[in-house]
N, C-alpha and C positions, 0 to 999 in steps of 0.2 A: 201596528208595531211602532214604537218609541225608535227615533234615531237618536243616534246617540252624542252625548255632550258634545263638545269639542274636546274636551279635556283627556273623556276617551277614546275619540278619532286622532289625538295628539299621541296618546300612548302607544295605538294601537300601531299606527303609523311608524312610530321609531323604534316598537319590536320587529316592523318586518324590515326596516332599514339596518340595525344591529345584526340581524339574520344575515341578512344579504351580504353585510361585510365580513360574517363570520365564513361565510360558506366562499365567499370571494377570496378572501385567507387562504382555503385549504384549494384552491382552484391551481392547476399546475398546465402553463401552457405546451406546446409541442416546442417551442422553441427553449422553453426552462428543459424539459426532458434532454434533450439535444446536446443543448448547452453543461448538464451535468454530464452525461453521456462521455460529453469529448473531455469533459477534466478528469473524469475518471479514468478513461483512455489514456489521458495524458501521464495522470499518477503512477498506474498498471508498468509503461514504458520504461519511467524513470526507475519503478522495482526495479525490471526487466533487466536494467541497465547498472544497475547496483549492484544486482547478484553476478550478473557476468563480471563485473569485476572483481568481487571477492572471490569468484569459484578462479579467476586467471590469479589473483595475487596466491592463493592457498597452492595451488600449482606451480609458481614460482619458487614460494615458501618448501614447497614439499621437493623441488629439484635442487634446489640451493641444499638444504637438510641433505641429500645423498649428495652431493659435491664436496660438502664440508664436512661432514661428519660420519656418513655410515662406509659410504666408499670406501674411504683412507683405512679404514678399521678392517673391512674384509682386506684390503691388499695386504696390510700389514697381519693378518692373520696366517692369509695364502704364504707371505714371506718366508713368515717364522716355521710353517710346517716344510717348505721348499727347501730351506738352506738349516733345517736337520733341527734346530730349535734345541735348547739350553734339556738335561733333563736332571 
């Protein structure tokens, strides 16, 4: 058997070096997992922390709403029917 050129032990050589970086690329260590892991974690919280604030402000919203506006409407309903109302 014929060994072969240099030119094709040159080739041959830097497809499996292009390989190697390629597959080294897609290579994910324990500490990248981890590491994504807790930022995820981290992101999750900051929802977590978002929405409880919007569910307390909606609830604020929605109490003020009966303070100011529906409340005063039933009492001055109950009034009008109490003290015999215009007919």
């Amino acid at each position: 058997m014929e060994e072969p050129t240099v030119w094709e032990a040159l080739r041959s050589i830097q497809a499996g070096v292009t390989r190697m970086e390629q597959t080294q690329a897609l290579y994910v260590t324990q500490e990248q997992r981890q590491s994504d892991r807790t930022i995820t974690d981290l992101r999750m919280e900051a929802i977590a922390k978002d929405q409880a604030e919007d569910r307390a402000r909606i609830d604020r919203l929605t109490q003020g709403a009966w303070t100011v506006l529906i409340a005063p409407i039933i009492v001055g309903v109950v009034l009008y029917f109490l003290l015999g109302g215009k007919s």
